[in-house]
C-alpha positions in Angstrom: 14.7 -1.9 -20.0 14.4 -1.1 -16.4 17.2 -2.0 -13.7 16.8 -2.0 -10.0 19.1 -1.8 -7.4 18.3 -2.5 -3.5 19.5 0.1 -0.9 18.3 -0.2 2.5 15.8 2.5 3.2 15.2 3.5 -0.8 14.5 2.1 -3.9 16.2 3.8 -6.7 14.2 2.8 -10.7 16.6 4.0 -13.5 14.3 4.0 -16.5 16.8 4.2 -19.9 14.8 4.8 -22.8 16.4 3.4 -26.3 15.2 4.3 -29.7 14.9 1.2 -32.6 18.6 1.1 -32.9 19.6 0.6 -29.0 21.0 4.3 -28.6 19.9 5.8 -24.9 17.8 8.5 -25.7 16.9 9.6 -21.6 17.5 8.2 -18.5 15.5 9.1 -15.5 16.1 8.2 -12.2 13.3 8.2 -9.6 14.3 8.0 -5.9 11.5 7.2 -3.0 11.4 6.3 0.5 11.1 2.4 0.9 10.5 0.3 4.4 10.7 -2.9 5.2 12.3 -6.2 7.0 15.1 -7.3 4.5 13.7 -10.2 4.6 10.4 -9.1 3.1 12.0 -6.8 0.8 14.2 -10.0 -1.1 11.3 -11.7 -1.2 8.8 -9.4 -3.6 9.7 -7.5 -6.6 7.5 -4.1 -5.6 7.8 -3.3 -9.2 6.5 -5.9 -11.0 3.8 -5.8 -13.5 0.9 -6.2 -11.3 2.4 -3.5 -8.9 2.7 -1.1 -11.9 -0.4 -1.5 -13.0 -2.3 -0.7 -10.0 0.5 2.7 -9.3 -0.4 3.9 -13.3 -4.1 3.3 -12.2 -3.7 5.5 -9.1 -1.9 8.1 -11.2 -4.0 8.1 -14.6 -7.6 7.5 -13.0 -10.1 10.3 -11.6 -10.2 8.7 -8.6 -12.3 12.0 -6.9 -15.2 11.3 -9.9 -15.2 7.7 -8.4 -17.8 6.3 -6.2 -17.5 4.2 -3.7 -16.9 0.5 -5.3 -14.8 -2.0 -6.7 -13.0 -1.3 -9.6 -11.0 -4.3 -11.7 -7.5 -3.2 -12.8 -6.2 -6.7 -14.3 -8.9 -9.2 -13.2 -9.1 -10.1 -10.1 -5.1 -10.1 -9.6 -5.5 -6.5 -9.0 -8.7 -4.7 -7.7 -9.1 -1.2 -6.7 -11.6 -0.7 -3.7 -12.8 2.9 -2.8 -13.6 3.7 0.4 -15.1 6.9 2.0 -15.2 7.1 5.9 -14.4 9.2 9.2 -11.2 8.6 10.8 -11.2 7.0 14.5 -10.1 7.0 17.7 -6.7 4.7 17.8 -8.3 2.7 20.4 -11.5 1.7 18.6 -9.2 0.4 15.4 -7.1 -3.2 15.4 -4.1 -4.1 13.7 -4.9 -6.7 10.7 -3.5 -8.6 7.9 -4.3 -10.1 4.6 -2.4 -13.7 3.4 -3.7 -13.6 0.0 -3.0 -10.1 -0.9 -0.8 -6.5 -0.7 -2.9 -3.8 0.1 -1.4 -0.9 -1.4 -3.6 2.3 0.7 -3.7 5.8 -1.2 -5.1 8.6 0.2 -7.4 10.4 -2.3 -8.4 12.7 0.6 -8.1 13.8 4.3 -5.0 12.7 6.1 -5.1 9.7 8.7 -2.7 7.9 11.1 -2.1 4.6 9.8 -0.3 2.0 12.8 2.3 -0.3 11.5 4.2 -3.9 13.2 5.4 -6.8 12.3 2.8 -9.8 12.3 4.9 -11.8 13.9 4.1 -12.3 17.6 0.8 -11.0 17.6 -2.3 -12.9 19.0 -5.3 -13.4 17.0 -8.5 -12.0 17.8 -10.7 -12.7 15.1 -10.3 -14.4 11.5 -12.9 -14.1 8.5 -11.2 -16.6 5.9 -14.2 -15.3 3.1 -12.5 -12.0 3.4 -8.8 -12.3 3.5 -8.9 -10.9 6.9 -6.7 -11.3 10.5 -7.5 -9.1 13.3 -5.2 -8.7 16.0 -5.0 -7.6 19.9 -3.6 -4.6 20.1 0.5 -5.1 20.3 2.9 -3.7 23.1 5.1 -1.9 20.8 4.3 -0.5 17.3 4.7 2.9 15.0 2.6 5.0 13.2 2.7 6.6 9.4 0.8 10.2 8.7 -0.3 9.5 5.4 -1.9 12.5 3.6 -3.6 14.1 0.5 -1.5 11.8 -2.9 0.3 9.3 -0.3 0.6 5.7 -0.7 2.1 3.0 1.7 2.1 -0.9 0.2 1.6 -3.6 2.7 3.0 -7.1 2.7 1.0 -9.8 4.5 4.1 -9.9 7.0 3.0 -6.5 7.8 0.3 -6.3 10.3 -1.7 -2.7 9.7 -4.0 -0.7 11.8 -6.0 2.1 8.9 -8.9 4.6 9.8 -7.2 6.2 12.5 -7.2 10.0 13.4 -4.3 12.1 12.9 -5.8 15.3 14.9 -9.4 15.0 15.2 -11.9 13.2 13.2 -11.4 13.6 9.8 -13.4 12.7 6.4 -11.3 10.5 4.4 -11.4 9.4 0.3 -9.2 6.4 0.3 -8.3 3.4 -2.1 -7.1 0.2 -1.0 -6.2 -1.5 -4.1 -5.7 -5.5 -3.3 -2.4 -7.2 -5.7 -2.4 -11.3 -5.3 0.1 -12.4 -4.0 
């Protein structure tokens, strides 16, 4: 049985583990750093089967013997995409979003400067239906994650993202955006 309880700022997973007869045997309590609108938070369960499936993925998998692909984790509810590349210039990059889908980015490799903002507000540039895909002009105001070597940031489609983007310099960069429906 897992229970969850909502702080703002941190999620907090106390995992009890019972034997045949009920009796706690361990409890473990992880503790992470968790951002978001309140709004968006009430709305998904970030640990919900579909969500753990694609973190024990990322965890269990060689993900550095992996080429660059598709890889299926439950269907197509929850596809692992690999993605090699050099980092960019923040100017040559655009903020987009996904309706269908979370994109939950890990960094295999290399370290880059991924751009966060709200979607709300922003002014389309460019939509590709086929591909689940919203590009944006760039917004007035809007922050930035460092997200290195074993880091993982999961994005709501309320979240508008900008990925690829330098930290210090160009940079070669193993990445995997897995895609959960929504």
């Amino acid at each position: 049985m897992t229970k969850k309880r909502l702080q703002i700022g941190f999620y907090y997973v106390i995992l009890y583990i019972h034997n045949q007869y009920g009796t706690v045997l361990e409890e473990k309590e992880e503790i992470g750093m968790f951002f978001s609108n309140i709004s968006i938070a009430k709305k998904y369960n970030y640990l919900e089967d579909k969500f753990l499936a694609a973190y024990k993925w990322l965890e269990e998998t060689d993900i550095g013997a992996l080429s660059v692909g598709s890889y299926p984790i439950v269907g197509d509810t929850v596809v692992a995409n690999i993605q090699e590349y050099t980092t960019i210039r923040p100017e040559e990059g655009s903020f987009e979003t996904h309706e269908k889908f979370f994109d939950i980015q890990y960094m295999v490799s290399g370290k880059e400067q991924f751009g966060y903002c709200k979607r709300d507000g922003l002014v389309v540039k460019e939509r590709i239906e086929e591909s689940d895909l919203i590009f944006y002009e760039e917004p007035a105001l809007c922050g930035t994650v460092l997200l290195q070597e074993g880091d993982l940031i999961v994005v709501a489609p309320e979240d508008a993202h900008k990925p690829r983007c330098q930290a210090d310099g160009p940079e070669a960069v193993k990445k995997v955006v897995v895609k959960v429906a929504v």
